[in-house]
C-alpha positions in Angstrom: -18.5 -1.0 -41.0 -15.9 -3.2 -43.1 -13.2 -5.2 -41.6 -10.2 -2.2 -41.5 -12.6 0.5 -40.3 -13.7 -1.9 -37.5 -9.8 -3.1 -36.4 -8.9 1.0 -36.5 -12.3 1.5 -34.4 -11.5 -1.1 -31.8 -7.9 -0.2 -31.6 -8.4 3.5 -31.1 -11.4 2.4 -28.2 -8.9 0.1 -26.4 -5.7 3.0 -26.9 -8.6 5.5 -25.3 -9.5 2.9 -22.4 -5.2 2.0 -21.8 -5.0 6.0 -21.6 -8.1 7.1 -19.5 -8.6 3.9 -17.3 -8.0 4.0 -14.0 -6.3 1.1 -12.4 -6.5 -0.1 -8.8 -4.0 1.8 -6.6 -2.7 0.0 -3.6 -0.5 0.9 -0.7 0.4 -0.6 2.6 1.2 1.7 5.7 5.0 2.5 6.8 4.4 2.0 10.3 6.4 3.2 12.8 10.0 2.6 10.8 11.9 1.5 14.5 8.8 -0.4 16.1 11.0 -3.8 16.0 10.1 -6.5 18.1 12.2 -8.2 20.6 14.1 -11.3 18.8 11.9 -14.3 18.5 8.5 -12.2 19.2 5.7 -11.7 17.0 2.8 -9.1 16.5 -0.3 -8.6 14.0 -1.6 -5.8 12.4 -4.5 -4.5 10.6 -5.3 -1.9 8.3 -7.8 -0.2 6.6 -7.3 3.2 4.5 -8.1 5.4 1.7 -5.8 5.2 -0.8 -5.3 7.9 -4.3 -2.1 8.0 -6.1 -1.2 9.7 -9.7 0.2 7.3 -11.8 1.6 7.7 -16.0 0.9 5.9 -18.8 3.6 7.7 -21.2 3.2 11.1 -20.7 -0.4 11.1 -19.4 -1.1 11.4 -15.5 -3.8 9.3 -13.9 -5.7 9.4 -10.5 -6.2 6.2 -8.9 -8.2 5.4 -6.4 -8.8 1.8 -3.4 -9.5 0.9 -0.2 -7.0 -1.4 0.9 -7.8 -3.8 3.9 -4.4 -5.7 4.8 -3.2 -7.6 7.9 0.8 -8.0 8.8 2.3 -10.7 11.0 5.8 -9.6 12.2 8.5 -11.7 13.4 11.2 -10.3 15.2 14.3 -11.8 13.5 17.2 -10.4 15.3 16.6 -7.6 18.5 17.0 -5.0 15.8 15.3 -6.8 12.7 12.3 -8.1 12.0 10.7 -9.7 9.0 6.8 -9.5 8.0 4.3 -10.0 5.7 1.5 -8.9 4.2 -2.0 -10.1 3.1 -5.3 -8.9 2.1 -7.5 -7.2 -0.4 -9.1 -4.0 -2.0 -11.3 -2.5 -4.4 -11.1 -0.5 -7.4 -13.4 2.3 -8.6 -13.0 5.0 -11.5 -15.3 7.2 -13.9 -15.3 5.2 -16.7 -17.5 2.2 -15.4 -14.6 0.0 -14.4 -16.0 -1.6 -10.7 -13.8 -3.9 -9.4 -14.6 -5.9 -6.7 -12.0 -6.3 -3.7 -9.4 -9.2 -5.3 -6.1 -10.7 -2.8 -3.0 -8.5 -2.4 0.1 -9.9 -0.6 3.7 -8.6 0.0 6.3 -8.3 2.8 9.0 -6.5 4.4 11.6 -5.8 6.4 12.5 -3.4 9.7 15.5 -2.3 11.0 15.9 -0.2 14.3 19.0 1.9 13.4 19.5 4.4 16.3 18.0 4.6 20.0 18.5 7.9 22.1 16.7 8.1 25.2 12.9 8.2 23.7 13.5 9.0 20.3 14.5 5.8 17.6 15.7 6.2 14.1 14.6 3.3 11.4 13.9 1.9 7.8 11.5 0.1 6.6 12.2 -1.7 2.9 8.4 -3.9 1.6 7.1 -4.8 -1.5 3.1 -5.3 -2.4 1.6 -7.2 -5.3 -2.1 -6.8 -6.9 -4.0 -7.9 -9.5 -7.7 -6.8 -10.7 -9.9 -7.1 -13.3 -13.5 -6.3 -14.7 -15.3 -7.7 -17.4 -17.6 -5.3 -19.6 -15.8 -2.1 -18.8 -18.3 0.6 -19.1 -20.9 -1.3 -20.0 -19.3 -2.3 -23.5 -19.8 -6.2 -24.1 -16.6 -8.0 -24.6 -14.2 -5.5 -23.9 -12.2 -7.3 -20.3 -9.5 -5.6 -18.6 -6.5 -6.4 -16.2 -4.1 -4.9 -14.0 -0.8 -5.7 -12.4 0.5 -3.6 -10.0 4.1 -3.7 -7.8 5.0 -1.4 -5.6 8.0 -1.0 -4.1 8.5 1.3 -0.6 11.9 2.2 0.9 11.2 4.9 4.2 13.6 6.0 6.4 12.0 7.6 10.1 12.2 8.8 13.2 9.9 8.4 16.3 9.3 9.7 19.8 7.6 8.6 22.9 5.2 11.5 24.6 2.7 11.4 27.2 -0.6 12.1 26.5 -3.6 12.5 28.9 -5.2 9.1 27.4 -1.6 7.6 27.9 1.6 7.7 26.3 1.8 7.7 22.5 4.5 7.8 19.8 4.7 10.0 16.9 7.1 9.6 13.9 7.5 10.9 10.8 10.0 10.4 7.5 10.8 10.7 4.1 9.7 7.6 1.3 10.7 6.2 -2.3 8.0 4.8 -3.9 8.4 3.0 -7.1 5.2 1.4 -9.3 5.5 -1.1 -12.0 2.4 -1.9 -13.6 0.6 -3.1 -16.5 -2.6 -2.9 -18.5 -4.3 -5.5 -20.7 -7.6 -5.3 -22.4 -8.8 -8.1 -24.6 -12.1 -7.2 -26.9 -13.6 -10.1 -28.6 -11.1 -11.9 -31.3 -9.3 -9.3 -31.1 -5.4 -8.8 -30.3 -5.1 -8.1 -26.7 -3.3 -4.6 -26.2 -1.2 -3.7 -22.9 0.4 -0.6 -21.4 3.2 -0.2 -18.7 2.5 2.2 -16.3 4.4 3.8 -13.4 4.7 6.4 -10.6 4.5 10.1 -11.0 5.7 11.1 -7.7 8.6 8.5 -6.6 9.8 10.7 -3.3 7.4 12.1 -0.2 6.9 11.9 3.3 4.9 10.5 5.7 3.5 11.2 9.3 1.5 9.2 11.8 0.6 8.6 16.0 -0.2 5.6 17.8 -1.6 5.3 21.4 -0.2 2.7 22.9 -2.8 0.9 24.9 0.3 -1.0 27.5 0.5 -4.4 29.2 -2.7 -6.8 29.1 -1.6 -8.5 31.7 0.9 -10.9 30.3 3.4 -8.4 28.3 1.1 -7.9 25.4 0.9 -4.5 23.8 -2.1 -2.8 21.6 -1.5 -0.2 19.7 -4.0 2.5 17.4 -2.9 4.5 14.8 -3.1 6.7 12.1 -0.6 7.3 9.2 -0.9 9.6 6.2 1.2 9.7 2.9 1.4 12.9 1.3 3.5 13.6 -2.7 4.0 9.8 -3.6 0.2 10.0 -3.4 -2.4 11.2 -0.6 -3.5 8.2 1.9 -4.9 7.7 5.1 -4.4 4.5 7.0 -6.4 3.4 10.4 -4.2 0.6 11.8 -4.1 -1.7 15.0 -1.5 -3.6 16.3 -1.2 -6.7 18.7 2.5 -7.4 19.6 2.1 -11.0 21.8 3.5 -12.1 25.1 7.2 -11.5 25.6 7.7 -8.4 22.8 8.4 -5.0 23.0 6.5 -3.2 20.2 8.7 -0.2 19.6 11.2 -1.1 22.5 10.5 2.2 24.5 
């Protein structure tokens, strides 16, 4: 093969990898929009969750798919505001050979508590999440290394309620979300140039749903919570979550 033939080979592999390579996908649960903590309190969270989201590279759509494991510590800013962030990691698997193992992710946020009538609260919830990921030998081709950069950006506005269950009382809550993805691709191959590709969101607006049990007092004003949350258009997710809100807070002030 002589030199052009080999730089319009190599090109048209890595434009065919930038197209049909799936990137890590990464999103961090919503929460209960309202669940503020009293001011000066703190609580922590964890979460684990199946994530797939469709994402475009120009005008071609691409399913992603992760595993996100993430813990939040909250900090109750104001009675009606807190402030929180995020750390943790996940994985990255797609059809093409790309395997990447779980690499750090870290964000934050904000929540506001914006109406309170009897049992049922009204809030938003503004956060931002980083990730990076690569893989070297992408399906099983020597040389060729890729990397991903992926922002996300989450604005949800939603509304809970206190019920009673026979297990205890609970809260469920649902609400609408804007989701916004910047991203980018780079694959290096040898001496080669390196090429890149922007990517972003397909679906910006959805909605999302979830319960919690709340698991009460431990004794000392502590209060556990379990959940589940799904997100549902902006891409298909389900989270498992637990929450700790420590001595002194009231998780979602009911």
């Amino acid at each position: 093969m002589d030199r052009n033939a080999k730089k319009w080979f190599l090109m048209a592999l890595t434009l065919s990898m930038l197209l049909g390579y799936r990137s890590t996908v990464l999103a961090a649960g919503i929460d209960i929009p309202a669940a503020v903590l009293t001011q000066g309190g703190y609580a922590l969270g964890l979460e684990w969750g199946r994530v797939s989201r469709d994402i475009k590279f120009s005008d071609t759509e691409i399913k992603q798919r992760s595993h996100p494991y993430l813990a939040k510590l909250s900090y109750g800013l104001l009675n009606r505001l807190d402030l929180y962030g995020i750390a943790g990691a996940a994985d990255s698997r797609n059809d093409l050979g790309f395997k990447g193992d779980s690499r750090p992710a870290f964000g934050g946020g904000i929540k506001l508590l914006l109406l309170k009538y009897n049992d049922t609260l009204v809030g938003l919830t503004g956060q931002a999440i980083r990730f990076t990921s690569s893989d070297s030998n992408v399906a099983n081709i020597a040389g060729l290394d890729m990397k991903t950069s992926w922002y996300e950006y989450d604005m949800a506005l939603g509304i809970s309620r206190l019920i009673s269950t026979q297990v205890g009382d609970g809260v469920v809550y649902a609400g609408v979300l804007l989701s916004k993805l910047n991203g980018k691709l780079e694959s290096d191959f040898g001496n080669n140039p390196s090429q890149s590709a922007n990517f972003k969101e397909s679906h910006p607006i959805g909605f999302f749903l979830g319960g919690d049990l709340l698991g009460g007092d431990t004794g000392s004003g502590d209060r556990v919570r379990l959940g589940v949350e799904g997100r549902f258009i902006t891409e298909t997710s389900v989270l498992v979550k637990l929450s700790f809100a420590f001595s002194g807070t009231e998780l979602a002030k009911y």
